[in-house]
DRENBA-802974 format. One record per residue (C-alpha): x, y, z; residue in three letters; residue number from 1. Coordinates in nm, 3 decimals. Layout:
REM residues N
X Y Z ALA NUM
...
This chain:
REM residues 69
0.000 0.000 0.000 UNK 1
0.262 0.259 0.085 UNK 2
0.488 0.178 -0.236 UNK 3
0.134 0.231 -0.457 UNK 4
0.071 0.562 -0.255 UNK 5
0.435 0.675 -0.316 UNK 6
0.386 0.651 -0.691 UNK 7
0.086 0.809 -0.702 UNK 8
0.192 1.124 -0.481 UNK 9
0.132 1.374 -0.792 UNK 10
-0.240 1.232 -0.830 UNK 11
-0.284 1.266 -0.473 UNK 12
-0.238 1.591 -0.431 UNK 13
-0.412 1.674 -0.744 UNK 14
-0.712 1.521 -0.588 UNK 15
-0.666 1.639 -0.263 UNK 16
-0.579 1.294 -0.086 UNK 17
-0.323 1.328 0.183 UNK 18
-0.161 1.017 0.214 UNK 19
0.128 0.916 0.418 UNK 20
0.395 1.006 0.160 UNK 21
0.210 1.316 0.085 UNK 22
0.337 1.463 0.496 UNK 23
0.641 1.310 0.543 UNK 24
0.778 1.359 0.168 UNK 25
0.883 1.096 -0.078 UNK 26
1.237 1.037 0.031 UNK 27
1.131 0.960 0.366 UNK 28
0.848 0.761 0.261 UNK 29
1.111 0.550 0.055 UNK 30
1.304 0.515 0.415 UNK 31
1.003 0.396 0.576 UNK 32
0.907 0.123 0.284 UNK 33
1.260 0.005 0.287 UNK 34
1.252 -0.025 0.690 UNK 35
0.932 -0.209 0.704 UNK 36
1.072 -0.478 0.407 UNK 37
1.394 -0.513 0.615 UNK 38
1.191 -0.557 0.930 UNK 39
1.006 -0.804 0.783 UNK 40
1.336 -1.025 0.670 UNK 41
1.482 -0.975 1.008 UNK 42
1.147 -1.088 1.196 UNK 43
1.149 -1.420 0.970 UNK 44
1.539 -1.493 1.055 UNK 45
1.491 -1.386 1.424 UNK 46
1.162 -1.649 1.398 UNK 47
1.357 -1.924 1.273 UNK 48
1.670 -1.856 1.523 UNK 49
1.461 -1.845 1.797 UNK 50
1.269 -2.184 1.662 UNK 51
0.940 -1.987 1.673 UNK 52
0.909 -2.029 1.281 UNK 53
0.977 -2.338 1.110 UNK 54
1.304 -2.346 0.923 UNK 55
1.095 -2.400 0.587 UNK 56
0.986 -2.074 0.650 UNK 57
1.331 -1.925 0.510 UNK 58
1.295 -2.134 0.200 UNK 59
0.918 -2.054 0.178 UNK 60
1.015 -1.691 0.158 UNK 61
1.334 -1.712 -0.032 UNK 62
1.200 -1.457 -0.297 UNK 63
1.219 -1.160 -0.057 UNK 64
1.603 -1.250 -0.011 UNK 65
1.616 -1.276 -0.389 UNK 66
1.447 -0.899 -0.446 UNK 67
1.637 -0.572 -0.392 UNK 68
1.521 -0.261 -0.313 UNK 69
């Protein structure tokens, strides 16, 4: 959701639709998507460490270690 409303800031405003991106700016709505997709990575490796997630879960979401931002 925020990645759509980042692309669509110049719409949003032209419509009058204040989204996230549209207060805190695009740059620091980029910083935000990146640290929630990090946070996300982490939370599955800290899951499996901590044998609260089954190790298949690291193969099950290999793709987001495949993808960069």
């Amino acid at each position: 959701m925020l990645a759509n409303n980042i692309c669509d800031m110049e719409d949003d405003l032209e419509n009058k639709r204040y989204t996230l991106p549209i207060y805190i700016g695009k740059e620091r709505a980029l910083q935000v998507y990146k640290i929630t997709y990090y946070t996300g990575v982490v939370s599955i490796v800290i899951g499996v460490a901590t044998k609260l997630l089954p190790v298949v879960s690291l193969w099950l979401h290999n793709s987001i270690f495949k993808t960069t931002i």
